[in-house]
C-alpha positions in Angstrom: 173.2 65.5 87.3 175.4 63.3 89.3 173.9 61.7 92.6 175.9 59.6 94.2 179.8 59.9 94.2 181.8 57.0 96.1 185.5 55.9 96.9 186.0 52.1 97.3 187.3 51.0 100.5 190.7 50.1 98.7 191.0 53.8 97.4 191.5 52.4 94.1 188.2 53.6 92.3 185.4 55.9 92.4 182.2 55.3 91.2 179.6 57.8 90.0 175.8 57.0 90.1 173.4 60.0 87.8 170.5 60.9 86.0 171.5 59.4 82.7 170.7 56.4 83.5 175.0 55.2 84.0 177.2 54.1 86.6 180.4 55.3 86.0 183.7 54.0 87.0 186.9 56.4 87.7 190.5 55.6 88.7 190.9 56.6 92.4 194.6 57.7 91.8 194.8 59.7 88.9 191.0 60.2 88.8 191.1 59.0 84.6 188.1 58.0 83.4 187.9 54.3 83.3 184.4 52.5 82.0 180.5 53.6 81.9 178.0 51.1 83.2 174.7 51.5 81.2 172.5 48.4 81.7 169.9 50.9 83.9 166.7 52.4 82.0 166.6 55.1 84.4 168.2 57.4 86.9 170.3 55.8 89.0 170.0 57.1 92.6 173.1 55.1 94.8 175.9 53.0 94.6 177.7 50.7 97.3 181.1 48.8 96.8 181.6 45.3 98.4 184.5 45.3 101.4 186.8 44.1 98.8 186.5 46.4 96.2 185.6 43.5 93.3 181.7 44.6 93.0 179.8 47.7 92.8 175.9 47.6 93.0 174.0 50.4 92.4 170.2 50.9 92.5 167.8 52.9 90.2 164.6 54.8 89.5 163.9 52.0 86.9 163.0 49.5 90.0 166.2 47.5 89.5 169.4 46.8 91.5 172.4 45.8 90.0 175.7 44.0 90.8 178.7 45.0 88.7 181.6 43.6 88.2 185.0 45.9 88.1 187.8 43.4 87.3 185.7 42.3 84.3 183.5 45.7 83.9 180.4 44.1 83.2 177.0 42.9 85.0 177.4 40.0 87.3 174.0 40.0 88.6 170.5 41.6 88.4 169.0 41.5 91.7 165.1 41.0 92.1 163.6 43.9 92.2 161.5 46.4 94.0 157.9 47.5 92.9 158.8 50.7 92.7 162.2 52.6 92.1 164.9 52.2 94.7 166.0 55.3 96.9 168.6 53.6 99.0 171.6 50.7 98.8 174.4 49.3 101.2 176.1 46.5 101.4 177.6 44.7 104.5 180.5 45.0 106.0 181.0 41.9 105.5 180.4 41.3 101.9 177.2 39.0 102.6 174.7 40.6 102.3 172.7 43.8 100.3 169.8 45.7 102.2 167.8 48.4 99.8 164.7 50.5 100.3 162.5 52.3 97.4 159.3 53.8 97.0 157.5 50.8 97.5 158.5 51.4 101.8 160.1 47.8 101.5 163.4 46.6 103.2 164.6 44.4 101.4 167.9 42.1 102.3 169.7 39.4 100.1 172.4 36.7 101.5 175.0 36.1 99.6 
């Protein structure tokens, strides 16, 4: 089950977020499969790309919100998490900053 599907703002990717537990990562242009993120322990619910295309973060049912990295297609940064699984994620025009909401009924907002 897939949950979240999302085009970076460059059109260059797409990123998939779904119930086994991976992010996937997808070639915008010719849609060709490109990489699988797998560092979550459970469903993951959302995604959000920075302005700029470079990071993805995506947040899960396993409490924790993650940072990826798509020139290098690896984790750049965990996040602190929520007490509870995550429901939402955005990030900021911007590029600063990352808002998310879960279970817990937390906002939660980091600075970059």
């Amino acid at each position: 089950l897939v949950n979240h599907v999302y085009f970076s703002p460059d059109g260059q990717w797409i990123a998939s977020a779904s119930f086994d537990k991976s992010v996937k990562l997808w070639n915008g242009i010719t849609g060709k499969f490109v990489a699988a993120f797998r560092d979550h322990v459970g469903p993951v619910y959302q995604i959000s790309w920075s302005a700029d295309s470079r990071l993805l973060l995506s947040g899960s049912k396993d409490s924790t919100l993650k940072v990826w990295d798509i020139r290098t297609q690896k984790l750049k940064q965990d996040l602190p998490s929520h007490a509870d699984e995550f429901f939402v994620v955005d990030w900021s025009p911007d590029g600063e900053k990352v808002a998310s909401g879960g279970k817990d009924r937390v906002l939660k907002l980091w600075m970059g």
